[in-house]
N, C-alpha and C positions, 0 to 999 in steps of 0.2 A: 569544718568542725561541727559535731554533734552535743545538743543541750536538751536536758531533760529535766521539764517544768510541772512539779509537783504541787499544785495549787485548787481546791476545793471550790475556790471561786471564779466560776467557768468562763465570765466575761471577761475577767480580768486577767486571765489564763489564755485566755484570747489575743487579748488586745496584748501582751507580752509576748504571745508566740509571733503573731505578725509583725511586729515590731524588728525583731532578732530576725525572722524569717526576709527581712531588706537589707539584710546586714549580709544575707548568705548563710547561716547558720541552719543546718537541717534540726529542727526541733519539735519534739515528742513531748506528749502532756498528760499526765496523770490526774486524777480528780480527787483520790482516796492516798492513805499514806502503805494501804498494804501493796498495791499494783504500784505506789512510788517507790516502797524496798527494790520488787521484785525487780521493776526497768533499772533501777540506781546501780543493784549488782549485779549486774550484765556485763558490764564494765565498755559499756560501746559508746561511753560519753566524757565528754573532756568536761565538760559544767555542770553542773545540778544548782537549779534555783530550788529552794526549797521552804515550802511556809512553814512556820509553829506548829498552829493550829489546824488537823488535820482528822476530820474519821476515820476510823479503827485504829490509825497508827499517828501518834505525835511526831513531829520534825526531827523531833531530837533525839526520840526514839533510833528513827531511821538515819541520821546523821550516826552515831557511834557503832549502826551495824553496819554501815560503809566503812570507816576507819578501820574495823575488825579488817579488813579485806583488801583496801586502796585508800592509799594513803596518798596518794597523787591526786584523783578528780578535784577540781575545784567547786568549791560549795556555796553558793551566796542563800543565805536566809534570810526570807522574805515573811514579814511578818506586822501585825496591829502591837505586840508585844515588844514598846523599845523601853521596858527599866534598866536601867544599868543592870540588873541580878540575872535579867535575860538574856541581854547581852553578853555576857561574863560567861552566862552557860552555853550559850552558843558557841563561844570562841573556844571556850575550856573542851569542847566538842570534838572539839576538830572544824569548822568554819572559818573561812578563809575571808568573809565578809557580811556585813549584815545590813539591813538596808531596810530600817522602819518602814510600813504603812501608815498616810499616802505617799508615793514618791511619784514622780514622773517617770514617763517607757523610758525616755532619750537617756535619763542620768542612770536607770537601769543598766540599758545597753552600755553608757559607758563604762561602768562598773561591772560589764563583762568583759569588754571590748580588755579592759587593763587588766581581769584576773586571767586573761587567754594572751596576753601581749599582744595586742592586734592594735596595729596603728602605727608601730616603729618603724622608719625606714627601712629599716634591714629585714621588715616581713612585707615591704610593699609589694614584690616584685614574687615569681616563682619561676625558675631554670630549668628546662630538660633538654637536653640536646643542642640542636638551634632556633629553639621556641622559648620566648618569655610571655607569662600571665601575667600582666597589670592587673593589678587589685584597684588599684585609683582610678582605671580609663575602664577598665573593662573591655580590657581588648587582648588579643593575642596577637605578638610579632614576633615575625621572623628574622634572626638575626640574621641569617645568608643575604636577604636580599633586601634589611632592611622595610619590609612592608607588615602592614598590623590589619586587624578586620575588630570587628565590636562581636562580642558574644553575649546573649543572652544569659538571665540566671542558671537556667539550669546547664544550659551547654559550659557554663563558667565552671558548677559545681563537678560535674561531669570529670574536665580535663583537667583539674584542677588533684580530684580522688586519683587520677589515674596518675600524675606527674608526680604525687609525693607519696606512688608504691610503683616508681620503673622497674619495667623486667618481672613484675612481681603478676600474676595472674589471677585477675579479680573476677570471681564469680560472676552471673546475673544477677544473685541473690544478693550478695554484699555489694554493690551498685545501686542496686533498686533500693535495698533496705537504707543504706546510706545517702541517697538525693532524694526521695519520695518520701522516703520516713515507715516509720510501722503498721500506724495506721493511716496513711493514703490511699484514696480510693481512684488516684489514676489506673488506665489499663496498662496490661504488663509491656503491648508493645510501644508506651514509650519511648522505653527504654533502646530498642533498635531505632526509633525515629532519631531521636538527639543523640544516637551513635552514630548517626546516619551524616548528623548536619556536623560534626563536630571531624570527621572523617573528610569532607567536603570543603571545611574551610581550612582544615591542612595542607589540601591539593590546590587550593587556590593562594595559600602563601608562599606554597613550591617547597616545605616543609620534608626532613627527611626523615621527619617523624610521623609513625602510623601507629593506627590503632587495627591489631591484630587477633584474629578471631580463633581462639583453640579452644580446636572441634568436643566438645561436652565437657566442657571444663569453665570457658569465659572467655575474658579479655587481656591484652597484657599489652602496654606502651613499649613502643620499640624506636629504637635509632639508628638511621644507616647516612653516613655521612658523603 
């Protein structure tokens, strides 16, 4: 899942992006509120944290030109402004949650963690074929023969984007741009390397799932039983 943190102050934009970014959360950061509209409606983000208090563009501002458009993202606003009359305006916004300055990252993250439903049993786990992704172990098993391996974050985020779009043919671009983020300064191969390892530890579960390469087009998860 994708979150995009719109917050002026940089350190603490930071220490939020890292925070989430252990959680597995690919997360993009804005500094000003006009480049937070522009990322907000793009519509490539399932969260928007979002402060009050912003140059050129106020929170709330950008919070009701979101509603205009997507009434789905979830929005927590993040803010030094907790009167109740801010409050009320935030909510009356369209805000899904609000969360005064100072808080702590952890009670953040939980307060992501439960506007994304992530924690429930029923999202512990992810199914394709005869492979399950632990969320909790961080492993991948295979149900044929019963045996699991440990993945890495990004080999996680990886098979992970590709399991909940089967069959479905994801770009270079919408891969990179989805596990690197927009602005990452990795190089592009990457991207073929942790196709590479994630490819490898399929053949080592004896997995009858592959990750398949169509010729200028991308990637697409496949299943042969």
């Amino acid at each position: 899942m994708r979150i995009l943190i719109v917050e002026d102050e940089k350190s603490l934009a930071g220490l939020v992006a890292e925070r989430l970014r252990r959680d597995r959360y690919i997360v993009d950061v804005s500094h000003d509120g006009e480049d937070g509209l522009d990322n907000a409606l793009s519509g490539m983000y399932d969260l928007i944290i979002l402060d009050i208090m912003l140059p050129k563009m106020d929170g709330i501002s950008i919070l009701k030109e979101i509603r205009k458009t997507d009434k789905e993202v979830k929005v927590i606003m993040l803010t030094a402004r907790a009167e109740l009359e801010d409050r009320l305006l935030g909510f009356g916004s369209g805000a899904n949650d609000y969360v005064p300055k100072p808080f702590h990252v952890d009670e953040l993250a939980a307060r992501v963690n439960a506007q994304l439903n992530i924690g429930k049993a029923v999202d512990s786990v992810l199914e394709f074929g005869d492979i399950i992704l632990d969320y909790d172990a961080s492993k991948l098993r295979c149900t044929k023969n019963d045996e699991d391996i440990s993945i890495n974050n990004k080999e996680f985020q990886l098979i992970e984007y590709l399991m909940n779009n089967p069959g479905r043919i994801l770009s270079r671009e919408q891969i990179y741009d989805r596990i690197w983020g927009m602005d990452s300064e990795a190089v592009s191969n990457n991207l073929e390397a942790y196709m590479s390892f994630v490819r490898k530890k399929l053949k080592i579960l004896g997995s009858g799932v592959s990750i398949k390469t169509i010729r200028n087009m991308g990637y697409r998860l496949e299943y042969e039983e």
